[in-house]
FIPA-539187 format. One record per residue (C-alpha): residue number from 1; residue in one letter; x, y, z. Coordinates in steps of 0.5 Angstrom, whole numbers, padded with zeros to 4 digits. Layout:
BEGIN
   pos   code    east   north      up
   NUM      A       X       Y       Z
...
// end
This chain:
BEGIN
   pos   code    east   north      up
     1      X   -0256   -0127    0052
     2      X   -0259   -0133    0056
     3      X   -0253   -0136    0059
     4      X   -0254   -0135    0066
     5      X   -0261   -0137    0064
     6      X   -0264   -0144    0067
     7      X   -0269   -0148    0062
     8      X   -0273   -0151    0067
     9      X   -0277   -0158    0064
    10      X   -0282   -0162    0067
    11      X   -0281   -0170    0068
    12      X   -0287   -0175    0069
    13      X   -0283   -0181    0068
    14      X   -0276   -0183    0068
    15      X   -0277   -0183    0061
    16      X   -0280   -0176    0061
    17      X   -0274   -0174    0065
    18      X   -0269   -0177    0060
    19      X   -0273   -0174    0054
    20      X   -0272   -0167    0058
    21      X   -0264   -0167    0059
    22      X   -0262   -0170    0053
    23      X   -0266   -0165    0049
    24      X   -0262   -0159    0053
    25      X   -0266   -0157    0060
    26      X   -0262   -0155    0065
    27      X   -0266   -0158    0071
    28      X   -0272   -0161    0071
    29      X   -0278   -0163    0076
    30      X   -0282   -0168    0078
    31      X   -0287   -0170    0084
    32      X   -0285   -0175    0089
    33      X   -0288   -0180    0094
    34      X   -0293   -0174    0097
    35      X   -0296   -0167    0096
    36      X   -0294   -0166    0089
    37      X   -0300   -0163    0085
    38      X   -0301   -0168    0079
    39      X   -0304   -0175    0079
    40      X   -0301   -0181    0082
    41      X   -0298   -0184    0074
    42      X   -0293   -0177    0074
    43      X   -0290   -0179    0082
    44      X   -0283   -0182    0083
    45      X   -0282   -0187    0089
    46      X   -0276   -0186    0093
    47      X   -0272   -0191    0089
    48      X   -0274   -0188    0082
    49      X   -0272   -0180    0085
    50      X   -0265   -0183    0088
    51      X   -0264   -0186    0081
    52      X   -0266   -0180    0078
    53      X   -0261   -0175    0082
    54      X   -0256   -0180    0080
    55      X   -0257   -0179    0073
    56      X   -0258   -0171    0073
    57      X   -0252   -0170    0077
    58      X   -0247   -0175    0072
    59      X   -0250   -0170    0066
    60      X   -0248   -0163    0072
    61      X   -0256   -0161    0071
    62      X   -0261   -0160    0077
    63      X   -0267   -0163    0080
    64      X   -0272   -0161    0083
    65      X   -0278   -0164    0087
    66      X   -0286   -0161    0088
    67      X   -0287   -0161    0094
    68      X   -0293   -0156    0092
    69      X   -0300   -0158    0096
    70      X   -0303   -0154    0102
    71      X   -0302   -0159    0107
    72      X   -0308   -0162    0112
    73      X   -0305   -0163    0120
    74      X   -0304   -0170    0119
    75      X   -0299   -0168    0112
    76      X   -0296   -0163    0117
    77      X   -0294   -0168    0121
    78      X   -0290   -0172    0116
    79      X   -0286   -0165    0112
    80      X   -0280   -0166    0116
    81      X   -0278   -0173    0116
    82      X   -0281   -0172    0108
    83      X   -0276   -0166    0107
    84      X   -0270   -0171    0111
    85      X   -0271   -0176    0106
    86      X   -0271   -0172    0099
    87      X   -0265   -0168    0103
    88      X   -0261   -0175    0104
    89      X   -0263   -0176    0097
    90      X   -0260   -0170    0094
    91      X   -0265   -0167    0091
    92      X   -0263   -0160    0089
    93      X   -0270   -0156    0092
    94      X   -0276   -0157    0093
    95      X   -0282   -0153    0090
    96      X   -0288   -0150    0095
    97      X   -0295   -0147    0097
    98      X   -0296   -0148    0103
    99      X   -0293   -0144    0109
   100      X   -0293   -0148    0115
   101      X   -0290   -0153    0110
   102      X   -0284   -0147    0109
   103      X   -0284   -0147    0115
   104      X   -0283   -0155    0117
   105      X   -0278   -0156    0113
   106      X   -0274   -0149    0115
   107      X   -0274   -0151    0122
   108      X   -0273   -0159    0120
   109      X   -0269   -0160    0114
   110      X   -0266   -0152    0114
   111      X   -0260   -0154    0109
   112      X   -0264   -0156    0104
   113      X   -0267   -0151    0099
   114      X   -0273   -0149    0098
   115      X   -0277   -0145    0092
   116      X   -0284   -0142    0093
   117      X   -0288   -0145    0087
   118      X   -0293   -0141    0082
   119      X   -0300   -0144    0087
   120      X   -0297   -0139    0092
   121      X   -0299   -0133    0087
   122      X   -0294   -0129    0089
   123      X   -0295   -0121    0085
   124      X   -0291   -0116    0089
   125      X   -0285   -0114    0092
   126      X   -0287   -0114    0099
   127      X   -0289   -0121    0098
   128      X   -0283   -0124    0095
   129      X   -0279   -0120    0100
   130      X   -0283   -0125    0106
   131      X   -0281   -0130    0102
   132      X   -0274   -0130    0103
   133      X   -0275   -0127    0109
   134      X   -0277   -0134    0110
   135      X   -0271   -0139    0108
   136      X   -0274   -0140    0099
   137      X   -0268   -0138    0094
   138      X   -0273   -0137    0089
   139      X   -0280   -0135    0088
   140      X   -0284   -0137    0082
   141      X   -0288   -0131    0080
   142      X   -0296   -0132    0079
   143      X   -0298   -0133    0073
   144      X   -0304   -0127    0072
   145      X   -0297   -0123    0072
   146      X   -0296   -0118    0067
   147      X   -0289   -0117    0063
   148      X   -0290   -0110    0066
   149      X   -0291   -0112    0074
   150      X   -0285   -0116    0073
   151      X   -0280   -0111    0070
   152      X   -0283   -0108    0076
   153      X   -0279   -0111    0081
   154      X   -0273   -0110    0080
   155      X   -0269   -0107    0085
   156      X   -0275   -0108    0089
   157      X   -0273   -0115    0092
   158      X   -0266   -0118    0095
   159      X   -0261   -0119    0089
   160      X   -0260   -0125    0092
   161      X   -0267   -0129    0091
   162      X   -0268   -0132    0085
   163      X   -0275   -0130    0080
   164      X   -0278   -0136    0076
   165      X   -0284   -0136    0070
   166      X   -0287   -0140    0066
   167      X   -0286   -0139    0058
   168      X   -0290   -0145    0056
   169      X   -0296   -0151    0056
   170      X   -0303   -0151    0059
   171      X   -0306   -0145    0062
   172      X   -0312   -0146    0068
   173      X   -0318   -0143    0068
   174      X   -0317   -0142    0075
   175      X   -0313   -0137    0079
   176      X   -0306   -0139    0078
   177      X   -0308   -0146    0078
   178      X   -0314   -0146    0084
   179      X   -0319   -0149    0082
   180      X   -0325   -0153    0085
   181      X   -0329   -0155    0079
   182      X   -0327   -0162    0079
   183      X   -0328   -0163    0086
   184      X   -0335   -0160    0084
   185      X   -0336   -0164    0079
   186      X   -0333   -0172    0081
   187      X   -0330   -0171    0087
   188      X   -0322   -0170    0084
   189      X   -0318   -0164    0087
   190      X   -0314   -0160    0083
   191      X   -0311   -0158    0088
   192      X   -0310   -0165    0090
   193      X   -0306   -0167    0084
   194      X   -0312   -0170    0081
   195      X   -0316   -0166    0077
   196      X   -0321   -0169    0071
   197      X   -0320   -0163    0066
   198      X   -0327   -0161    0066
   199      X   -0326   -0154    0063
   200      X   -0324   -0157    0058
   201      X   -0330   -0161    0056
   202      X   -0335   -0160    0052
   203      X   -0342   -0157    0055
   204      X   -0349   -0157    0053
   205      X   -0355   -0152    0055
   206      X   -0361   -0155    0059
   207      X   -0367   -0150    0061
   208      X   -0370   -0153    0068
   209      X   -0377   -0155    0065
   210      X   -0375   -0159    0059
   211      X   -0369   -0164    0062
   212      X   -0369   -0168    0055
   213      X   -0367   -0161    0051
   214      X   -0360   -0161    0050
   215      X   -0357   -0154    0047
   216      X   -0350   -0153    0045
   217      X   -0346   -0148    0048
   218      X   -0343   -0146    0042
   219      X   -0337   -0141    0042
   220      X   -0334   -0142    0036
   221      X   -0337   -0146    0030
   222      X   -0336   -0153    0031
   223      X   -0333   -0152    0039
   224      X   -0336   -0152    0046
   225      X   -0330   -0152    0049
   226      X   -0333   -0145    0052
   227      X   -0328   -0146    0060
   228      X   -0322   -0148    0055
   229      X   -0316   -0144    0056
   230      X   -0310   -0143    0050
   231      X   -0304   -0146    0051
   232      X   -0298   -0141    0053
   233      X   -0293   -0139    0049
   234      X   -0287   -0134    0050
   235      X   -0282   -0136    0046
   236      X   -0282   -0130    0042
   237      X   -0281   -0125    0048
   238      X   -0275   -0129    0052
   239      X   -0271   -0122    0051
   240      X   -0275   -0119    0055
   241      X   -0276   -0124    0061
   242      X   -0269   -0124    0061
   243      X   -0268   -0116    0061
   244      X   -0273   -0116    0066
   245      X   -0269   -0121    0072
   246      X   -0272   -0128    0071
   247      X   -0267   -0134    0072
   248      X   -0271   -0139    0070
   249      X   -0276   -0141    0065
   250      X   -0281   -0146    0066
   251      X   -0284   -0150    0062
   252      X   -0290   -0155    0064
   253      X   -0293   -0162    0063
   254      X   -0291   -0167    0067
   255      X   -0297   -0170    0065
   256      X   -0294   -0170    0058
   257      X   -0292   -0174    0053
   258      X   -0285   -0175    0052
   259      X   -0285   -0173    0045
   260      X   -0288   -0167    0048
   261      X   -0283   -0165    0052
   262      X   -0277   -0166    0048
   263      X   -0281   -0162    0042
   264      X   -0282   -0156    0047
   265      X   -0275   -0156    0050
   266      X   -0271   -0157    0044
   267      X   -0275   -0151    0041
   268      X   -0273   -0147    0046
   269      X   -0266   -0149    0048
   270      X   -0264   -0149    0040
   271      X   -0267   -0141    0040
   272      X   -0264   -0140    0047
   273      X   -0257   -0142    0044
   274      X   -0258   -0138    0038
   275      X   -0257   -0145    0034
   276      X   -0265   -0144    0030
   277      X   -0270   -0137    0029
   278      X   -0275   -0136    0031
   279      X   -0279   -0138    0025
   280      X   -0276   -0145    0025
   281      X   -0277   -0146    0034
   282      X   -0285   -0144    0032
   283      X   -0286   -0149    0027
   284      X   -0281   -0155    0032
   285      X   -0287   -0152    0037
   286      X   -0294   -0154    0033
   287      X   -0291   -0161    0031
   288      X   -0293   -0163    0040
   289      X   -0300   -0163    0042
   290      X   -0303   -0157    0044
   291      X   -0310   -0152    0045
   292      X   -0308   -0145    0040
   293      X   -0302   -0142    0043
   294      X   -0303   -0135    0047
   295      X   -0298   -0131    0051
   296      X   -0302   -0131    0058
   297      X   -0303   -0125    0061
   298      X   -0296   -0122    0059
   299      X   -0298   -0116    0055
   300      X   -0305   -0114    0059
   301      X   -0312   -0118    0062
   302      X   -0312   -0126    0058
   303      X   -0319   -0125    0054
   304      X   -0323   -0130    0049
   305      X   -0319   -0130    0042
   306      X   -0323   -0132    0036
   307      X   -0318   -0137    0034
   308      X   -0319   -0141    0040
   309      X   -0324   -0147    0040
   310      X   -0320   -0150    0045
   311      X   -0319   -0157    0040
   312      X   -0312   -0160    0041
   313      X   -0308   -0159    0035
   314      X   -0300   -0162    0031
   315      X   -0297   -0162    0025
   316      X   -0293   -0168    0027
   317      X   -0295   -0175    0029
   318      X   -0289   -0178    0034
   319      X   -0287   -0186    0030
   320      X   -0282   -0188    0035
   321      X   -0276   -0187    0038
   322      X   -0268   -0189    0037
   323      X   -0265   -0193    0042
   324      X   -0259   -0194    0040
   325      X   -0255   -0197    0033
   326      X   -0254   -0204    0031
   327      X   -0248   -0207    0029
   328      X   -0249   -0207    0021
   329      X   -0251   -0199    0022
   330      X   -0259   -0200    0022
   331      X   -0262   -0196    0029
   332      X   -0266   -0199    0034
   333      X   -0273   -0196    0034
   334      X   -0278   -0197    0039
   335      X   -0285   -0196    0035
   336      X   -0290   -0191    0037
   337      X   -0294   -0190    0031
   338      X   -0294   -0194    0024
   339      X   -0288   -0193    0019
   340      X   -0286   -0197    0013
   341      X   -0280   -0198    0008
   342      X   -0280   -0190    0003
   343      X   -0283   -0187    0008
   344      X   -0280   -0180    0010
   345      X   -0280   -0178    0017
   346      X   -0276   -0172    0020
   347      X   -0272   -0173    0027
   348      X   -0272   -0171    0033
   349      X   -0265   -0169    0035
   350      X   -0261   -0164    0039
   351      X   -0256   -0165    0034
   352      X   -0261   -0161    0028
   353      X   -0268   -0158    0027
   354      X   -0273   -0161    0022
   355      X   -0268   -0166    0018
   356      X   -0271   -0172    0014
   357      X   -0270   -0179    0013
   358      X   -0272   -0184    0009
   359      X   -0274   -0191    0011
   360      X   -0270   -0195    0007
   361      X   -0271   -0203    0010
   362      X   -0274   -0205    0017
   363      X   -0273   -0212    0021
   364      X   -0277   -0215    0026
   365      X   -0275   -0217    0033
   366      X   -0273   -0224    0030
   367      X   -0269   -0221    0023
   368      X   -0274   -0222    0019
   369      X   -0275   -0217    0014
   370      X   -0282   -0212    0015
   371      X   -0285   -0207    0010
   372      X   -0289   -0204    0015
   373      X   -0288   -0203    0023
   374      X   -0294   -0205    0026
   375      X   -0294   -0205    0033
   376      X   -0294   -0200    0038
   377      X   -0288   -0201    0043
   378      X   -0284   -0206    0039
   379      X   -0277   -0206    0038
   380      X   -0275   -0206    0030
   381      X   -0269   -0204    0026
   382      X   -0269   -0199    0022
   383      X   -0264   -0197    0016
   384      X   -0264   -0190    0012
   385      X   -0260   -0185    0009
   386      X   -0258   -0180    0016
   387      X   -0254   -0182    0022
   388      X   -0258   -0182    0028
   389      X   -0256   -0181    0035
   390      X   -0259   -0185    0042
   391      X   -0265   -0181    0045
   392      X   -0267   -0178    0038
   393      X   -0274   -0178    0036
   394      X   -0277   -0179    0029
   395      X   -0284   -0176    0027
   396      X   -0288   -0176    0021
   397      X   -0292   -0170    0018
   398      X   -0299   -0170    0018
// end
């Protein structure tokens, strides 16, 4: 059923793109130097984009850069030789929002492709038809858009534009990702690419007389987290997408975690190709990081559910990640969290969903034999009782 449907990661580092294709995306997307919406940690330099073409190619995958601000008249000036230099390095597309940004890049650099990113907040028809009007191959439809606008489209758009959504990660209180309250708050531009996150803090209630008296807006017991939206999830409902005319589902994070990017992607390759149920992707979903799952604005207007209170939660903790094999059948472990000798960790691996592990012996760095791992970021040598492959991860169960 998803053959022709392409499994879209995010890459904020070179490892985070590693992780992402050894677990089975199709493409991935990362920022460049400039006008990429996300901090300057999850921005490739020219040397390390190059590098990662180079990589994503030899595997036949695509790459994608974000080219996704709204351009000021100094930036404008700079989009076409920017546009120039991604072309030279091979990059497959870069993703946009603004439309003079579109347009210096058709008139510039017109061979290369472009997509129109979901900060577009494209909704309709009438819009998508601009868009390729335009030059853009594939338009990345706002997220406020429901399964029933969506199947709208079809038969309604050139057969030749592309149609991409996001399936799953971090949902914005904010209208497809328009926010000012970090700027309001300490001067950091969502849309900028430096949002501080303050929807997802907590918040007390102060009456203007009495300065000292601090309220808890409480919307759960326990939680205050009243701006935090859930976390997205459409694993359950690919079908339907697919049916509907979406060639790409996009995950986000690339400002997550390595551990959580492999997690997602697997979880959705493996039940893309029908090598796991359902059952088993949704359980692979809750060992990552997230605020309670939802499924957006998909089946009607996205509202308050009871179960979100907006606290971060995971059933694994991620221990490290293999390296490769030594020549007396241990592993090269690079630690992340603690483990030691009779543990038992599941692994992380394309090659299988949940398998366990037991830890049968570690060795430091000099040989000397350890009980436990300590060090966070050290170079071990584990032995256990399953074969394990470079790039696969071990995680321990909370």
């Amino acid at each position: 059923m998803y053959m022709n449907t392409e499994l879209l990661a995010p890459a904020g580092s070179p490892e985070g793109l590693r992780a992402a294709l050894y677990f089975g995306a199709d493409a991935v997307y990362c920022g460049g130097p400039m006008l990429q919406l996300r901090a300057g940690a999850a921005a490739f330099s020219f040397e390390e984009l190059a590098a990662a073409v180079e990589y994503t190619h030899s595997l036949g995958k695509k790459l994608y850069v974000t080219v996704n601000c709204f351009a000021t008249n100094e930036e404008i000036t700079l989009v076409g030789e920017y546009g120039k230099r991604l072309l030279e390095t091979g990059v497959d597309a870069v993703i946009v929002s603004d439309l003079g940004v579109l347009a210096e890049l058709r008139e510039k650099c017109p061979e290369l492709e472009v997509h129109i990113s979901t900060q577009a907040n494209t909704q309709n028809y009438k819009a998508i038809e601009m868009w390729h009007s335009l030059g853009a191959k594939r338009v990345v439809l706002g997220r406020e858009m429901t399964m029933e606008q969506i199947e709208g489209l079809k038969g309604k758009i050139p057969s030749d534009c592309e149609l991409e959504v996001f399936v799953h990660g971090a949902m914005c209180m904010a209208y497809s990702g328009r926010c000012l309250l970090s700027s309001f708050m300490n001067n950091r531009s969502g849309n900028r690419g430096q949002c501080s996150q303050p929807c997802r803090w907590s918040y007390y209630l102060v009456e203007e007389k009495r300065r000292n008296m601090f309220i808890p807006v409480i919307e759960e017991a326990g939680a205050t987290a009243v701006l935090s939206s859930t976390d997205l999830k459409s694993i359950s409902f690919l079908d339907r997408l697919s049916a509907a005319g979406i060639s790409s589902f996009k995950i986000e994070g690339r400002m997550k975690s390595p551990y959580y990017v492999a997690t997602v992607v697997n979880a959705y390759r493996q039940y893309m190709d029908g090598k796991a149920s359902l059952d088993e992707c949704d359980r692979e979903l809750d060992c990552a990081s997230h605020r309670p799952y939802a499924s957006g604005f998909y089946f009607g207007e996205a509202k308050a559910s009871p179960e979100n209170d907006g606290l971060y939660r995971q059933s694994c903790s991620f221990i490290g990640i293999v390296l490769g094999e030594t020549p007396d059948g241990g592993y090269t472990v690079e630690m992340r969290n603690r483990f030691k000798k009779g543990d038992v960790l599941e692994i992380l691996s394309p090659h299988s969903m949940g398998e366990k592990l037991t830890v049968l012996g570690i060795t430091g760095e000099n040989g000397e034999s350890k009980d436990e791992a300590v060090l966070v970021q050290e170079k071990v040598t584990m032995y256990g009782d399953k074969r394990l492959f470079m790039g696969d991860m071990l995680r321990k169960r909370i």
